[in-house]
DOBA-946682 format. One record per residue (C-alpha): residue in three letters; residue number from 0; x negated, y, z negated. Coordinates in steps of 0.2 Angstrom, whole numbers, plus 5000, padded with zeros to 4 digits. Each point is the difference from the previous one (the first is absolute). Layout:
! DOBA-946682
(rec ALA,NUM,(X,Y,Z))
...
! end
This chain:
! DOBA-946682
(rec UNK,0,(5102,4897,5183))
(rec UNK,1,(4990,5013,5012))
(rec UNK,2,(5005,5017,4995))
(rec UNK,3,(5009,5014,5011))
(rec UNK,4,(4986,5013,5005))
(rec UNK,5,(5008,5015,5005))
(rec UNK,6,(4994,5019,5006))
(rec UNK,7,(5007,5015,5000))
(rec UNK,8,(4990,5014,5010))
(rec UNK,9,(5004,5019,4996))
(rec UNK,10,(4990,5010,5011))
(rec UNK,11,(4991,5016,4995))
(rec UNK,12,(5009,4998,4984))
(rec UNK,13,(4991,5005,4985))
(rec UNK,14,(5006,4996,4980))
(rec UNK,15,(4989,5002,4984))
(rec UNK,16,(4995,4987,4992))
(rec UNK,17,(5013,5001,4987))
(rec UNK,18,(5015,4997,5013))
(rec UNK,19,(4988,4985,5006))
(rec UNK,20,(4998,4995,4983))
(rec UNK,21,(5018,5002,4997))
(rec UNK,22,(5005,4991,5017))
(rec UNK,23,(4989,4984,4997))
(rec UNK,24,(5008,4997,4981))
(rec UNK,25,(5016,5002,5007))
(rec UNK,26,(4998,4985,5013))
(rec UNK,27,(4990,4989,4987))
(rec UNK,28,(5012,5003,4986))
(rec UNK,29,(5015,4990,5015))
(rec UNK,30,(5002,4983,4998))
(rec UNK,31,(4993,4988,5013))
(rec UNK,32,(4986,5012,5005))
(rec UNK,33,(4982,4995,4997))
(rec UNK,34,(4990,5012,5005))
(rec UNK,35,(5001,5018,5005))
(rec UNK,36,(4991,5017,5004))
(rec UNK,37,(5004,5018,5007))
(rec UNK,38,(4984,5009,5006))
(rec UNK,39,(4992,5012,5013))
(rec UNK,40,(4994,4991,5015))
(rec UNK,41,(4981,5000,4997))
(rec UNK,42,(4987,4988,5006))
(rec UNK,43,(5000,4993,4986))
(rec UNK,44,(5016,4996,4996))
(rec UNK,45,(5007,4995,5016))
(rec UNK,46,(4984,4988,4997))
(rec UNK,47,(5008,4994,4985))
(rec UNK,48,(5016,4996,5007))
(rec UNK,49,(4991,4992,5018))
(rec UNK,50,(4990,4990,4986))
(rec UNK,51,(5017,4994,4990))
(rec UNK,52,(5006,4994,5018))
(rec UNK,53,(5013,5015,5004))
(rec UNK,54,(5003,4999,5020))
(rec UNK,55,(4986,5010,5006))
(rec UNK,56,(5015,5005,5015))
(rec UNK,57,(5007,5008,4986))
(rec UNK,58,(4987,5011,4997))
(rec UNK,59,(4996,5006,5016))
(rec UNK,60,(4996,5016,5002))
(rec UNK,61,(5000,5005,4983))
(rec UNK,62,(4988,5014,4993))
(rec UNK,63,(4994,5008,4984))
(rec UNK,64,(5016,5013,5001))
(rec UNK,65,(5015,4987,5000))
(rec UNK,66,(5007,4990,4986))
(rec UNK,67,(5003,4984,4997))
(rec UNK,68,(5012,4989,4990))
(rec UNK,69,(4997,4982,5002))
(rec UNK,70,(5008,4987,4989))
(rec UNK,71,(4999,4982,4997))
(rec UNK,72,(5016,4989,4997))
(rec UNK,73,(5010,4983,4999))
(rec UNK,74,(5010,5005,5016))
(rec UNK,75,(5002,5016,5011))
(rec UNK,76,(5016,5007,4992))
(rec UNK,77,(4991,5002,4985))
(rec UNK,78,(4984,5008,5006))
(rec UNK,79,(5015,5010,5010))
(rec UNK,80,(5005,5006,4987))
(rec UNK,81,(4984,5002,4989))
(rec UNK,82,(4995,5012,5014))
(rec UNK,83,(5016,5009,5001))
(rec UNK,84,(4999,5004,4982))
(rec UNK,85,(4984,5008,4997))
(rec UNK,86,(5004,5012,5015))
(rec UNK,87,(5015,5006,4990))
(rec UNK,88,(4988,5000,4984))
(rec UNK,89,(4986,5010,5007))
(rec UNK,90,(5009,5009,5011))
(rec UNK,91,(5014,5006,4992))
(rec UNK,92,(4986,5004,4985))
(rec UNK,93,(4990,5011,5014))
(rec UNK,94,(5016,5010,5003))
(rec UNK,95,(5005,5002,4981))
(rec UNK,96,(4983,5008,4999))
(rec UNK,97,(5003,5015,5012))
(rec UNK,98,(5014,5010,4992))
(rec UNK,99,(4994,5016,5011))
(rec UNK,100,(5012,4997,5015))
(rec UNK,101,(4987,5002,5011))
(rec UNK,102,(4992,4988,5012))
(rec UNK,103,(4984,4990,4992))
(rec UNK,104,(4983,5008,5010))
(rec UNK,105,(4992,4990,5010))
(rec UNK,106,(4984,5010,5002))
(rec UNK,107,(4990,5010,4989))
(rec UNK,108,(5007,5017,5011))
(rec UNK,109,(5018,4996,4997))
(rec UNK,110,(4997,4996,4983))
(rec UNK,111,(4990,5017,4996))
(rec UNK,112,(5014,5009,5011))
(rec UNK,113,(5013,4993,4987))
(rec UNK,114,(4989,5003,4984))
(rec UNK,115,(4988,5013,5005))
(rec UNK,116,(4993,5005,4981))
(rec UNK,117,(4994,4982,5001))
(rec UNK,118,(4980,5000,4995))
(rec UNK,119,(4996,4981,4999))
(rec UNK,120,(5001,4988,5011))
(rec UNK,121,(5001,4980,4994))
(rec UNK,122,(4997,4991,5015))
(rec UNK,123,(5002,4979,4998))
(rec UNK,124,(5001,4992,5018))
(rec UNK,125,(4988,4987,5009))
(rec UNK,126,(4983,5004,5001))
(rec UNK,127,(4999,5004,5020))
(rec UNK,128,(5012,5015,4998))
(rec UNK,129,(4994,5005,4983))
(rec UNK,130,(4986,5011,5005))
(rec UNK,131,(5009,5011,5011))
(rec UNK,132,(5015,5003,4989))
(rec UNK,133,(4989,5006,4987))
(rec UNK,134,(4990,5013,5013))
(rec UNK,135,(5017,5006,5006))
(rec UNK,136,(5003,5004,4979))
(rec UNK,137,(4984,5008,4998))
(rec UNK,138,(5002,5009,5016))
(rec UNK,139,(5017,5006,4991))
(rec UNK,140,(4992,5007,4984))
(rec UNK,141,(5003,4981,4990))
(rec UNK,142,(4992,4994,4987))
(rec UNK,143,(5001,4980,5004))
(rec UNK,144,(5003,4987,4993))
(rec UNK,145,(4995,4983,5010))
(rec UNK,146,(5010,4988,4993))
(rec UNK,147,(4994,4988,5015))
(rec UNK,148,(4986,4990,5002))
(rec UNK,149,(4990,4991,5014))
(rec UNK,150,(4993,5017,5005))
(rec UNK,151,(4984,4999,5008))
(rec UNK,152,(4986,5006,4991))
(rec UNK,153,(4995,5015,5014))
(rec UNK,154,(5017,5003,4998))
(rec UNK,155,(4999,5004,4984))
(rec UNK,156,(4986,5010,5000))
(rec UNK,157,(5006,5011,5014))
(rec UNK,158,(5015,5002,4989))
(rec UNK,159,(4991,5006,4985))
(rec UNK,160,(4991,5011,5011))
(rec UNK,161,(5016,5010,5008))
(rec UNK,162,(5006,5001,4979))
(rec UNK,163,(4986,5007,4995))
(rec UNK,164,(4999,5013,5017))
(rec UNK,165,(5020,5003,4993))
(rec UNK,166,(4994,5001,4984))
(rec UNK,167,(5017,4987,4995))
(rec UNK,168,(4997,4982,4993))
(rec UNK,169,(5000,4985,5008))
(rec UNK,170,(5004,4985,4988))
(rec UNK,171,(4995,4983,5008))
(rec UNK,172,(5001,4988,5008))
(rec UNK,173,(5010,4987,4989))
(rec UNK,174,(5001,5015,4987))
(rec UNK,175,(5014,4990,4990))
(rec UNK,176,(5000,5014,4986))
(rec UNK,177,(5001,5018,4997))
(rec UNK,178,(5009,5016,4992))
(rec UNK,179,(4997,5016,5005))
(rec UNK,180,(5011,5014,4987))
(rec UNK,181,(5008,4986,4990))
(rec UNK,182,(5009,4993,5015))
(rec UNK,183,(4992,4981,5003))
(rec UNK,184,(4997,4994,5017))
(rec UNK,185,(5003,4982,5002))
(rec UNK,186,(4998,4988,4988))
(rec UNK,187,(4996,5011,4984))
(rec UNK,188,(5004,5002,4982))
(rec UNK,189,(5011,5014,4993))
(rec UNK,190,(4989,5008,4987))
(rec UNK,191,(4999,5018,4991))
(rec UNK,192,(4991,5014,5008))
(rec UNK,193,(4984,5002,4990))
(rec UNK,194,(4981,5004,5005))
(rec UNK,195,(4993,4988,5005))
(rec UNK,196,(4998,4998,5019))
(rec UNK,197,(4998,4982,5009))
(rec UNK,198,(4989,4996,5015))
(rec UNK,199,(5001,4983,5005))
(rec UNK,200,(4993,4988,5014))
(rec UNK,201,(5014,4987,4991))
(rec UNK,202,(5016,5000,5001))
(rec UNK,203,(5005,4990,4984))
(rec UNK,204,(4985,5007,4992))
(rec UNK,205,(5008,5017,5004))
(rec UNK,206,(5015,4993,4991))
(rec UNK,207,(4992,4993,4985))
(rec UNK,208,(4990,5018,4995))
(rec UNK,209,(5018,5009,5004))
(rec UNK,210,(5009,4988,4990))
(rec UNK,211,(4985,4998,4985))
(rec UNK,212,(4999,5019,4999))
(rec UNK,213,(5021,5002,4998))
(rec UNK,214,(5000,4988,4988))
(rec UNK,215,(4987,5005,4989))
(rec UNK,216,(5008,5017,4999))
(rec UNK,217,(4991,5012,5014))
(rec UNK,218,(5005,5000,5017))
(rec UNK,219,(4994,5003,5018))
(rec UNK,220,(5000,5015,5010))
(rec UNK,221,(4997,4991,5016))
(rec UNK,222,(4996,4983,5006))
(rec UNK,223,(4989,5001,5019))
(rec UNK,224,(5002,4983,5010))
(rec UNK,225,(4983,4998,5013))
(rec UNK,226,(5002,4984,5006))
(rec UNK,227,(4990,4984,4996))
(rec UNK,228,(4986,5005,5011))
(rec UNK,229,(4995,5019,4996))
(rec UNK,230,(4985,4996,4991))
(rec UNK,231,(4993,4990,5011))
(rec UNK,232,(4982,5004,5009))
(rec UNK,233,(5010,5004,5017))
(rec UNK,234,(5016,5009,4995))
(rec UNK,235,(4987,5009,4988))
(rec UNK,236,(5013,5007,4987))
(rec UNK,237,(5008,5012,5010))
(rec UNK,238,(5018,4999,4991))
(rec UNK,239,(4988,5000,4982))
(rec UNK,240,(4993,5017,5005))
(rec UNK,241,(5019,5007,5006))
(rec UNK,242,(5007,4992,4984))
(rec UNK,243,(4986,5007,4988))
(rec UNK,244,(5002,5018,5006))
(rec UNK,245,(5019,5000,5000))
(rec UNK,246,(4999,4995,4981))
(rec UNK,247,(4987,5009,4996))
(rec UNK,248,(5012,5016,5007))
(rec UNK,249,(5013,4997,4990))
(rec UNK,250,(5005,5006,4984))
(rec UNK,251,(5009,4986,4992))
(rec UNK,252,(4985,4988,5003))
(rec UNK,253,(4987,4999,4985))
(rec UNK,254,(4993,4985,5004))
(rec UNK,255,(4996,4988,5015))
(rec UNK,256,(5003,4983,4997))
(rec UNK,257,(4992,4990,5016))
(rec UNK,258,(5004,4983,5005))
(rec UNK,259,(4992,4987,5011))
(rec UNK,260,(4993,4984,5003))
(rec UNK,261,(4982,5001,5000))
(rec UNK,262,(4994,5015,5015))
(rec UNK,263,(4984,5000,5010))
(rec UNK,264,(4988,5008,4989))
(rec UNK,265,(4996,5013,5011))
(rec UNK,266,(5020,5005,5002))
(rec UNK,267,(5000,5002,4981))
(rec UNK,268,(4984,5009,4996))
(rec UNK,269,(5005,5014,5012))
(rec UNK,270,(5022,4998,4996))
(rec UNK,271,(4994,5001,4982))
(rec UNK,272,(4990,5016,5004))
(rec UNK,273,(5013,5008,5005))
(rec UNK,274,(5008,5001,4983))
(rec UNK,275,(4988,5015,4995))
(rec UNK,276,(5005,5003,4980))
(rec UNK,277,(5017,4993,5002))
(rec UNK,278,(5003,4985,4988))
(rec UNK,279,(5001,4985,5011))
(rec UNK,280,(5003,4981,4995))
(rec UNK,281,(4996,4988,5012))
(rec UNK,282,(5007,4984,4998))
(rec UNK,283,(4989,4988,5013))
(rec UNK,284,(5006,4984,4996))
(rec UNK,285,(4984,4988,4997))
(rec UNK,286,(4986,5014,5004))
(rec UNK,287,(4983,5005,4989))
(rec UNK,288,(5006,5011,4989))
(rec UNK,289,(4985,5007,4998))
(rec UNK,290,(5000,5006,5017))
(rec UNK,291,(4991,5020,5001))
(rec UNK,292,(5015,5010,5000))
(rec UNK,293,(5002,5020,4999))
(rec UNK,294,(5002,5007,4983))
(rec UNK,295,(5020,4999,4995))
(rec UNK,296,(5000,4986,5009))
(rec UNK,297,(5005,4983,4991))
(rec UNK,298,(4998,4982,5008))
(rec UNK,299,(5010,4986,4995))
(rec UNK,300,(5004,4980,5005))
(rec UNK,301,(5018,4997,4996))
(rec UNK,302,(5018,5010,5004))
(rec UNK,303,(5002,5001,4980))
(rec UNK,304,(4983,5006,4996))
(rec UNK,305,(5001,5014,5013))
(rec UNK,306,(5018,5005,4991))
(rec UNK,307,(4995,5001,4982))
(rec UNK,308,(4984,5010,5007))
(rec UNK,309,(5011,5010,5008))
(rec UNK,310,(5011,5004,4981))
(rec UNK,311,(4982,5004,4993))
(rec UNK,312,(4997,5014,5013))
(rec UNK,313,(5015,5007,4994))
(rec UNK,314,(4996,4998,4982))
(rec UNK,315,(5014,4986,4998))
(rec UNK,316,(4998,4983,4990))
(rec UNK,317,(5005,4985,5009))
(rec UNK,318,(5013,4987,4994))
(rec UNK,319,(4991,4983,4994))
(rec UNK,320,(5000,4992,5016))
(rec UNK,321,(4999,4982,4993))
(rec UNK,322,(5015,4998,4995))
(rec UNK,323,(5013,4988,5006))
(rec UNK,324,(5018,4995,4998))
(rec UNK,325,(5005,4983,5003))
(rec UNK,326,(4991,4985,4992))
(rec UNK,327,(4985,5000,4991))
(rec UNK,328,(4983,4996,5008))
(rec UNK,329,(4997,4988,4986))
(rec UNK,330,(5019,4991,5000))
(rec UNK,331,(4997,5000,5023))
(rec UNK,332,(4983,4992,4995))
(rec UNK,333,(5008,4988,4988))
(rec UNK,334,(5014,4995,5012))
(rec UNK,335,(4991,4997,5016))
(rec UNK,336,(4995,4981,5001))
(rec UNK,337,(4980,5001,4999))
(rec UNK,338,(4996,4992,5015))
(rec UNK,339,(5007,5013,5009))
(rec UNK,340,(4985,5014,5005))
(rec UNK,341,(5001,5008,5014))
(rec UNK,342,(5012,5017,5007))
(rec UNK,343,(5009,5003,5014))
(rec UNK,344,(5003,5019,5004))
(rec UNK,345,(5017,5004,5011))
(rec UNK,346,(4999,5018,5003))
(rec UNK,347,(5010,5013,5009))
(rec UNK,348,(4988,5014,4999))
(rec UNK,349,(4983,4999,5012))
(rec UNK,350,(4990,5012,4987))
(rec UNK,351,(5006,4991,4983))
(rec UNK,352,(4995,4983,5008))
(rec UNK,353,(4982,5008,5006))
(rec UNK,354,(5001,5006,4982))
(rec UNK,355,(5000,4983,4990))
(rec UNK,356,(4990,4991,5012))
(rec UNK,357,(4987,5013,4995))
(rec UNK,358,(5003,4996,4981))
(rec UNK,359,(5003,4983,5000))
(rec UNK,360,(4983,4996,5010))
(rec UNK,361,(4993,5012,4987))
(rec UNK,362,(5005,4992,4985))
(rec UNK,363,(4996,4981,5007))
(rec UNK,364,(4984,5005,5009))
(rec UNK,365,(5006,4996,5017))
(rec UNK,366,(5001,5004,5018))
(rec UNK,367,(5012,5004,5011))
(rec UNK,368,(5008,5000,5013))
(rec UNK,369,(5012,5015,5008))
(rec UNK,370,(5006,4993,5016))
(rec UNK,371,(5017,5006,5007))
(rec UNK,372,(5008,4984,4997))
(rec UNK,373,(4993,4996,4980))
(rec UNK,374,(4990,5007,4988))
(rec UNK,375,(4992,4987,4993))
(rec UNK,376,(4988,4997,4984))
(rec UNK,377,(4984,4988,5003))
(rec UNK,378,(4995,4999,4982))
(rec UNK,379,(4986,4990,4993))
(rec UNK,380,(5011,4988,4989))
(rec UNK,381,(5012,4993,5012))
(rec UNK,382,(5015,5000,4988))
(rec UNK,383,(5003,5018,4998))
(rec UNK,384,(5004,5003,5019))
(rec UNK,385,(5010,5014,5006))
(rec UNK,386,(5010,5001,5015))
(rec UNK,387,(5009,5017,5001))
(rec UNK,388,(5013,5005,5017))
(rec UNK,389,(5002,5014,5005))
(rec UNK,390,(5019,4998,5007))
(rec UNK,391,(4999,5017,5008))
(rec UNK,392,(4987,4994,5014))
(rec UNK,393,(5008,4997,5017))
(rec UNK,394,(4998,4982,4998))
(rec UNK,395,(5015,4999,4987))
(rec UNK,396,(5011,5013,5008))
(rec UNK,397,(5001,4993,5017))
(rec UNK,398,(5018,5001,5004))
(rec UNK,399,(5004,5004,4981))
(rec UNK,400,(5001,5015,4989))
(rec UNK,401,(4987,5005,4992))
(rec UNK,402,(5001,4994,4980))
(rec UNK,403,(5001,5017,4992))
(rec UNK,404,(5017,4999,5010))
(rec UNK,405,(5004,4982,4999))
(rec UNK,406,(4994,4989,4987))
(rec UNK,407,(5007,4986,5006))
(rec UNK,408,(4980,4995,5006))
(rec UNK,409,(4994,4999,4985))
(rec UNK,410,(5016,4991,4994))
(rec UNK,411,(4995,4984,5011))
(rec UNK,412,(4981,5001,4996))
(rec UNK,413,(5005,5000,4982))
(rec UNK,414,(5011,4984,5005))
(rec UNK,415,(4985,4992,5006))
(rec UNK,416,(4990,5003,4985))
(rec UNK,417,(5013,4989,4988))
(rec UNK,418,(4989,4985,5002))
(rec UNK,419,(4983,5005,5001))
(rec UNK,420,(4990,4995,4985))
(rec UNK,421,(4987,5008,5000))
(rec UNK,422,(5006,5019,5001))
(rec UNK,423,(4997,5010,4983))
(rec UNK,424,(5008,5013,5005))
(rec UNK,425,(5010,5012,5011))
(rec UNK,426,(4997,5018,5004))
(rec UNK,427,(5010,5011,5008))
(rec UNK,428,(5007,5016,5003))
(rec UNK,429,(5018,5008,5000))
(rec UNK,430,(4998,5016,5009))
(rec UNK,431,(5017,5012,4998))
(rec UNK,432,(5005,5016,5007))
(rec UNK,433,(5007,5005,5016))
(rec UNK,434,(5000,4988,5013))
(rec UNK,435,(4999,4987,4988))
(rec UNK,436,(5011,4986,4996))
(rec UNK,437,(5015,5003,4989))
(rec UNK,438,(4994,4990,4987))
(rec UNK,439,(4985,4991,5004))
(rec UNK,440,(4999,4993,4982))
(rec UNK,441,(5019,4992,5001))
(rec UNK,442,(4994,4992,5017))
(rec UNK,443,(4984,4991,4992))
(rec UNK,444,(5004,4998,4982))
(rec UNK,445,(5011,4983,5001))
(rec UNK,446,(4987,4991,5010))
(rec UNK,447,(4985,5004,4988))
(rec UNK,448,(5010,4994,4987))
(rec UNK,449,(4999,4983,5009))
(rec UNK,450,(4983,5001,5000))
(rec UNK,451,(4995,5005,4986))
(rec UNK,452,(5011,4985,4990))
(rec UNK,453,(4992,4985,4993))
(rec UNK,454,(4983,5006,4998))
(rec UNK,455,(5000,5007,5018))
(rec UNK,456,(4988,5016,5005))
(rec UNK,457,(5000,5017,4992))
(rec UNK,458,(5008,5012,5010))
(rec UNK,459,(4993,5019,4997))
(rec UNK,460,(5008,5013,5010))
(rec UNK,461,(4995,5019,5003))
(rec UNK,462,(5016,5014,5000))
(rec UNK,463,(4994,5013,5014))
(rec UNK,464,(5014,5013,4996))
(rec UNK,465,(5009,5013,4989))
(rec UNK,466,(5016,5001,4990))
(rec UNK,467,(5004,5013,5015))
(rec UNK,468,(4999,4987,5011))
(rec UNK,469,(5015,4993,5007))
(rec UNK,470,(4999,4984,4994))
(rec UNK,471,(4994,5008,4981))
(rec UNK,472,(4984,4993,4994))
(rec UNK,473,(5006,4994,4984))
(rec UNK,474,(5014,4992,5006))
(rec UNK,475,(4988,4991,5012))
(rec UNK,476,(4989,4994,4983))
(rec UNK,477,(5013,4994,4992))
(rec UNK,478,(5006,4987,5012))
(rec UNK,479,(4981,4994,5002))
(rec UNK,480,(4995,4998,4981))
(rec UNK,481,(5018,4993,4998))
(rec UNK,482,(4995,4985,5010))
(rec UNK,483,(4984,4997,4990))
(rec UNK,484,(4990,5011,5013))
(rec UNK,485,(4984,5012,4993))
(rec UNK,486,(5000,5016,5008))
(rec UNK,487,(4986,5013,4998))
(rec UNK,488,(4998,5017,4998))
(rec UNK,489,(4988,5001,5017))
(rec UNK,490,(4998,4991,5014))
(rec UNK,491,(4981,4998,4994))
(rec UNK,492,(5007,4990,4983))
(rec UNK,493,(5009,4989,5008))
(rec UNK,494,(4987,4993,5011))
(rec UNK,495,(4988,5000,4983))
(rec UNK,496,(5014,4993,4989))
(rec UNK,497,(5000,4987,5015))
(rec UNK,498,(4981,4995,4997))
(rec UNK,499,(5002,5001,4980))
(rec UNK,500,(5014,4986,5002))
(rec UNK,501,(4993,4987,5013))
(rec UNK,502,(4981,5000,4992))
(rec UNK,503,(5010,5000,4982))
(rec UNK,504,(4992,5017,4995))
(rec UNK,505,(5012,5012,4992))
(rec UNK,506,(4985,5015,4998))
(rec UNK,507,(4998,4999,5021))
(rec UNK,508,(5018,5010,5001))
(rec UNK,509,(4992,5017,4991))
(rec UNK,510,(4985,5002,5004))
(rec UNK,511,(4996,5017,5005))
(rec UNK,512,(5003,5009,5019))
! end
């Protein structure tokens, strides 16, 4: 039987996507619907529904500030009523939220008129309006947080610019992460106040030094979001320096921890510089770490190397950071049928993915491959391939949460993996905090207990999180080793306890960062 298509159009109508989140389970948890989705009118989107065959009539005249609900079903009572009741979920959630008595703002003005101590701005709608709410909030005396991305790249820089003219800081594009006084922006950790202040071009990577700092018992005094591209040749780090000199400035930060992919060489030399007898840690993921760097200034390659160089500045001994509960790497070793070699990485979290595609290559000699779609391993013996996803990219999240909010991705990719016979091993990560699933863990436990049964693959997950967290780190351990899963200590580990297992090398998962 041909399904029921059905869309319902809400213009200039704009919902978080938590209430979209909540909206879409609502429909899909109703019997007799196959398929559903609540999302902001993008290109993009509209693209996905055009290309699932939704009327293109019913679309018409949609743009990037409406919202959709669109449903598949057996009949048109059902997606009747699939539709009906995630408007009464989200929108009776939206009004729950406002317990002011006061109209919601719908522009910046009306919304500084109602709160007018405000002093940040988090500004997360499409692209094409992006740029000029975040100049109106700098015009204001904001500092901004631009959750949004699809901002062009002269954009950008002419935003960077007007910060820096106001002296405020503008965090972005796609800065997913941040905390300015202890209050997180976005999706971020809780952690204790400590003295160690964050820079990051990463957004996970901002949350795993956050969370890796709490944990091991010394805190952040700041975490600074720049956005993916800062410390590229044409932005030139124009966040970085804002960032730098803010920390330096304050007196709760004793140390810099900075994170990134790898920058252009000449971004970093003169970012760096800019340190000037501050202790600085930067965490380049895959760089030279004998790059020249200022005195004070300490290069290293992973997210945990850069946090345990961060406790030495401060005269701190790190935790043993190979440790892992869970099973074994000898008994995983042991129970994974032989002829099975190679991994398979199912990651939330763009930086810890760049992160074991730099370590696995390193450990079996290989190149590779960081394309938006994969990130994938040509290595020299055939047999240890690696094919990590990045289920963050735009690819995956086409008309879809992304998976730090809805693990349900990664549930169906993992089905698909039940009967492949080659794969070692699984990687992923379970990234917590606000903005997060619930309970991430509870979601995916039950099916890598299918997998992993009767000789299946390993599967090695990475907590990204706090016991502060809402969904409590420990608690979130517990359901994962209780399934047979092996969790590590960093996000680092779990890609190297990944290679110790598929080439049968216990010694692989501690050598030294």
């Amino acid at each position: 039987m041909t399904p029921v298509q059905s869309v319902k159009l809400f213009k200039d109508t704009y919902l978080d996507s938590v209430l979209q989140l909540m909206g879409t389970r609502a429909m899909e948890g109703m019997s007799g619907v196959g398929w559903a989705a609540v999302a902001m009118s993008t290109a993009s989107n509209v693209e996905t529904l055009s290309e699932r065959g939704f009327p293109s009539t019913e679309l018409a005249g949609a743009s990037p500030g409406d919202l959709f609900i669109a449903v598949e079903a057996v009949d048109e009572q059902t997606a009747a009523s699939a539709t009906g009741e995630a408007e009464v979920v989200m929108f009776s959630a939206r009004q729950g939220r406002d317990t002011s008595g006061q109209a919601a703002p719908r522009s910046l003005e009306e919304a500084l008129r109602q709160q007018p101590a405000s002093n940040i701005a988090v500004i997360s709608v499409p692209g094409d309006y992006a740029a000029l709410e975040a100049h109106k909030a700098l015009a204001s005396g904001l500092d901004v947080l631009l959750f949004s991305d699809n901002v062009s790249r002269q954009d950008e820089i002419e935003l960077k610019e007007h910060a820096r003219l106001r002296d405020r800081l503008l965090m972005g594009p796609g800065a997913g992460t941040a905390m300015l006084g202890g209050v997180g922006l976005a999706f971020a950790n809780v952690v204790r106040s400590g003295p160690v202040g964050v820079i990051a071009a990463a957004g996970t990577g901002a949350q795993e030094a956050m969370a890796l700092l709490d944990r091991w018992g010394v805190g952040v005094s700041h975490v600074i979001g720049l956005g993916g591209r800062d410390l590229n040749e044409d932005i030139g780090g124009r966040m970085a320096r804002q960032a730098i000199a803010y920390l330096k400035a304050d007196p709760g930060t004793e140390v810099i921890l900075f994170v990134s992919k790898p920058p252009a060489a000449d971004v970093a030399r003169d970012v760096l510089a800019l340190a000037d007898g501050t202790p600085l840690i930067a965490a380049f993921m895959g760089v030279d770490t004998g790059m020249p760097v200022p005195t004070g200034v300490v290069v290293t390659d992973t997210l945990e190397g850069g946090v345990v160089k961060a406790l030495e500045a401060l005269g701190r001994v790190p935790p043993d950071t190979t440790s892992l509960v869970g099973p074994s790497l000898d008994d995983a070793i042991a129970r994974v049928d032989a002829d099975r070699t190679t991994i398979r990485g199912l990651y939330s979290g763009g930086t810890l993915c760049y992160e074991a595609l730099v370590l696995l290559g390193r450990h079996f000699g290989a190149v590779y491959s960081n394309t938006p779609v994969d990130k994938t391993l040509r290595t020299p013996a055939p047999e240890h391939s690696s094919i990590l996803l990045d289920l963050g990219e735009e690819e995956y999240t086409k008309g879809r949460p992304h998976p730090m909010i809805d693990p349900q991705a990664r549930v169906e990719m993992l089905e698909e993996l039940v009967d492949d016979d080659d794969v070692a091993v699984i990687v992923m990560d379970v990234v917590l905090g606000y903005g997060s699933h619930p309970d991430p863990a509870g979601v995916l436990a039950p099916v890598c207990a299918r997998i992993m049964a009767d000789g299946g693959p390993q599967v090695v997950t990475y907590v990204l999180g706090t016991d502060g967290d809402p969904q409590h780190y420990q608690a979130q351990v517990d359901v994962l080793t209780a399934v047979g899963c092996i969790v590590t200590e960093t996000a680092a580990r779990a890609a190297l306890a990944s290679a110790a297992i598929a080439a049968r090398k216990p010694g692989v998962a501690s050598v030294s960062l």
